[in-house]
N, C-alpha and C positions, 0 to 999 in steps of 0.2 A: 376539290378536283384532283390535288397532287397526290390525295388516298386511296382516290378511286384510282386511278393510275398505277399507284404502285400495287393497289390489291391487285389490279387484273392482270400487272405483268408478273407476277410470284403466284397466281392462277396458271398463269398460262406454262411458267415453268414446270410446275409441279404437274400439268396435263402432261407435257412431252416427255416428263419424267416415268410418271404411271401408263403414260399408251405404251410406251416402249418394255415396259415391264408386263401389260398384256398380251402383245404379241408374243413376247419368249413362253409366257405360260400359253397361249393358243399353240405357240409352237410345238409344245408339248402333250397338246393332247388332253389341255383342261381346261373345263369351261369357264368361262367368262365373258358378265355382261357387256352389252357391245356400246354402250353408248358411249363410256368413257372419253374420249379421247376426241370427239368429233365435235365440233360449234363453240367451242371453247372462246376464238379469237374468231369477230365477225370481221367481214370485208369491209372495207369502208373508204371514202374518197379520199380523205386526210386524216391527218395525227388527233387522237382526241383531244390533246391541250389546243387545237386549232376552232373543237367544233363547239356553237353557241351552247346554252343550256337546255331548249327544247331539245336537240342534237340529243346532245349526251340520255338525257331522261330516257329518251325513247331507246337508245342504244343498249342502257340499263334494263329497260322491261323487257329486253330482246333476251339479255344475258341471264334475268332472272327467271325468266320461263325456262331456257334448258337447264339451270342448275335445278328448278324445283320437278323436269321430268327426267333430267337424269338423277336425280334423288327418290323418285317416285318409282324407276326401275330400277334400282337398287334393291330398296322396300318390297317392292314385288317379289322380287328376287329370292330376296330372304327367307319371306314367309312360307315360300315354297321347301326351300333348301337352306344349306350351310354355305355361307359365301366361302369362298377362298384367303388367303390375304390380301392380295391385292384390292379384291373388290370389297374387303372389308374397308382398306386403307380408300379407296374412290368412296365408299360411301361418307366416313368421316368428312374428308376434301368437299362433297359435293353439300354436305351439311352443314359446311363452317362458311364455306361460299355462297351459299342463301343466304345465309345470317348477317354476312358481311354488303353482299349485293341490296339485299333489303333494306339496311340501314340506309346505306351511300345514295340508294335512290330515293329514301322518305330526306335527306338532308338535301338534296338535288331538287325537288318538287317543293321542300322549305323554301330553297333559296329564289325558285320561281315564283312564289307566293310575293314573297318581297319585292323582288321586280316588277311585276306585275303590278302591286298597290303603289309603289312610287309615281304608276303612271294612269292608272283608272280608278275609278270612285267609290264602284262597286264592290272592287276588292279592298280598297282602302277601310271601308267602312267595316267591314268584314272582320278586318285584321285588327281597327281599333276596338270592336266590338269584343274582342277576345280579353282586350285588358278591362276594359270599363261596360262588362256584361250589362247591356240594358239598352246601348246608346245607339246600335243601330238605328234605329227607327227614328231618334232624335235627328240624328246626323243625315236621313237620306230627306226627311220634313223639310227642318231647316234648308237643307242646298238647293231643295228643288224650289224655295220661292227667295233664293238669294242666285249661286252663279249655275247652278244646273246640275246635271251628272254627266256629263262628257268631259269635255277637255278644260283647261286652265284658260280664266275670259276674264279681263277688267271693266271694272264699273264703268256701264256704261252711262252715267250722268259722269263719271269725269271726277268720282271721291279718291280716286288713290286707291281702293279694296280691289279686291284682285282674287281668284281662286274659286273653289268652289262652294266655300264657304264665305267668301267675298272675305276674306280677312284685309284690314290696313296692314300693309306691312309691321307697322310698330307693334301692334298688337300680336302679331305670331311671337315676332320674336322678343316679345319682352313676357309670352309664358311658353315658349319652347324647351326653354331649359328644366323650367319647373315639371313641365307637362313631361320630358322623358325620364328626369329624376326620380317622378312616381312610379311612369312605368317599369324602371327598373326595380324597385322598390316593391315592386306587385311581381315581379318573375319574368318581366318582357323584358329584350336588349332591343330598344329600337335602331335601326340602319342609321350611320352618320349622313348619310347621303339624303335622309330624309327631314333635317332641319333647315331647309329649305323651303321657302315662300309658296314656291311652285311646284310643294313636291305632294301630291295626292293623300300621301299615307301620313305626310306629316299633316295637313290640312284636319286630316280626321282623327289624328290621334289629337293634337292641339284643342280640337272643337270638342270633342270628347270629354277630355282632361277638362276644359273649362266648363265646360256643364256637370260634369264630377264636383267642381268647388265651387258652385253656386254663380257661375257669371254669364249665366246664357243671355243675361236683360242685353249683352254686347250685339243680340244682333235685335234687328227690329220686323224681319219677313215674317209674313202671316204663318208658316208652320216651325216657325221659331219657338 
């Protein structure tokens, strides 16, 4: 968030910088593209460090559309004619601004992914599925004749298991640690937030990880 931040406000300088450098050359009598300088900073009700992350996402794909058609008139531009400096220098600007906006919003729509699995099952299984390619299909079997696929529910005879993979407590966390040690191990950093009992994403990477080393005999449901 504090990247994106600081990219769009050294965006937005460097716009008020080059519009004002456009109009002295209009002033003069020479062309130049007009998009430059316009959509740069959207309206918006509050500060973006104020606004959640759907927010921002979506205020990114606002940003990224006019950098990729004020870059696309440029281009046009071009192919026609000889830019000038200026519109040489907005193209450069609007080309390193894609590259940069693009990034910030596939890291932003990352961090949604996350969010998102810590609390639904779907995604959870998704995201485990990324480390331990296979287990989809294990993990949505199993839950659906253990706790389900919606929300976090304890055994309803009253065992202590809990989740949607009904895990005992003891049992998450006596191979949670092991189960993210691997995943790091394999190129995943999982969320601290997700070693947690009741955390979705930890459920399925846990259940995952232990059908990865041979210990699925731990549950007993028919699609176990």
């Amino acid at each position: 968030m504090t990247r994106f931040l600081t990219t769009l406000a050294l965006v937005a300088v460097f716009a008020f910088l080059l519009g004002r450098a456009i109009d002295i050359e209009q002033a003069n009598g020479q062309p130049a593209v007009q998009a430059a300088s316009q959509g740069l900073v959207y309206p918006r009700k509050r500060p973006l460090a104020e606004m959640s992350l759907p927010q921002v996402e979506r205020l990114q794909v606002r940003i990224l559309a006019h950098y990729r058609g004020a870059l696309a008139a440029h281009e046009k531009a071009a192919a026609r004619r000889a830019l000038n400096r200026v519109e040489r220098t907005h193209r450069r600007w609007y080309a390193a601004a894609t590259i940069w906006t693009k990034a910030e919003l596939a890291e932003t729509r990352a961090r949604l992914t996350v969010l998102q699995a810590d609390r639904d099952w779907w995604f959870a299984v998704r995201y485990a599925d990324r480390i331990y390619p296979g287990s989809a299909g294990w993990l949505l079997s199993c839950s659906a004749s253990e706790g389900g696929h919606g929300g976090w529910v304890p055994n309803r005879q009253g065992s202590g298991a809990g989740g949607w993979m009904q895990f005992l407590s003891g049992t998450f966390y006596a191979n949670v640690d092991a189960a993210f040690a691997d995943a790091r191990a394999r190129g995943h950093v999982v969320p601290r937030s997700w070693r947690s009992w009741y955390s979705a994403g930890g459920q399925a990477v846990v259940g995952a990880y232990m059908l990865r080393v041979g210990q699925r005999g731990q549950w007993v449901g028919a699609g176990c």
